[in-house]
N, C-alpha and C positions, 0 to 999 in steps of 0.2 A: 504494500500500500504506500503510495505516496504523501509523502508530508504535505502539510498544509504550507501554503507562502503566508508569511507574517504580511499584514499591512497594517501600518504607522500610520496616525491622525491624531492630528494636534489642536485642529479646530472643530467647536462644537457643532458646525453647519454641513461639516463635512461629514461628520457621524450620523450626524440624525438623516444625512441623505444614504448610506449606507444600508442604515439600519433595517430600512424599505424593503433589500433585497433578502435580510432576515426571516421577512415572517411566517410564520408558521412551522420554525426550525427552533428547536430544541437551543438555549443558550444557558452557558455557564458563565459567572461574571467571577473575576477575581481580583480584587481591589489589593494595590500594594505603595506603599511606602518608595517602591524600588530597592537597591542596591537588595538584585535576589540573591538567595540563600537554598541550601536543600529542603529549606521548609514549603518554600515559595512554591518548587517546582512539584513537591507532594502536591498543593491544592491546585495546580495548574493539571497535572497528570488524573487526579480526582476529575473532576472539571470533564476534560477529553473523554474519560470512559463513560461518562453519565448523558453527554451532548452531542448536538452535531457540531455546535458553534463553539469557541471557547472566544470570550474578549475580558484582556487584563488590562490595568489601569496602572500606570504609576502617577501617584502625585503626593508630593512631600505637605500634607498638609499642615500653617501653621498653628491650628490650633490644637494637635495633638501632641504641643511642647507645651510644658509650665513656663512659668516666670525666668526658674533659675535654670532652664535645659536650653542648649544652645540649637535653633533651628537650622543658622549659617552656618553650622559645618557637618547639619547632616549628608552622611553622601550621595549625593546625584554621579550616579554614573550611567546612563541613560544608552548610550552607544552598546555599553557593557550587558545591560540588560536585555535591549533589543536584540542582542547579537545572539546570545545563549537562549532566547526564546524562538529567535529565528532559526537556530542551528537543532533544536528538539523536536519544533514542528507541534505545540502542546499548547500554540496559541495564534490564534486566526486575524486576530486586532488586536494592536497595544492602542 
């Protein structure tokens, strides 16, 4: 079986036009922080066997930081993430 192609969207006008070509397909959403880990790819691999569609999220959101947790040096590695999802085939939209 062939892997899925990753495709990358950054704008919200651009997804909600995507999304059109979803309906009626099975989706799995998996929302992340980024900078993946082997946990990530556990709920991403969940995901995949339960759907047809898998779409993961990264976004560093600020208010899941306190006062005294540093937001600016959580890591964004984005290239990074996309790369290892794009190379699993375990996610259809970042």
């Amino acid at each position: 079986m062939e892997k899925p192609k990753l495709t990358v969207i950054s704008e919200l006008d651009e997804f909600r036009e995507k999304r059109l070509a979803l309906l009626g397909k099975s989706i799995g959403f998996v929302p992340t922080m980024g900078a993946l880990h082997k946990g990530h790819i556990a709920l991403f691999e969940q995901a995949r066997k339960e759907n047809q569609i898998v779409i993961g999220s990264v976004f560093v959101n600020p208010k899941q930081f306190g006062p005294n947790e540093d937001f600016s040096v959580y890591p964004r590695q984005i290239e990074k993430d996309t790369n290892m999802l794009g190379e699993t085939g375990l996610c259809d939209i970042l």
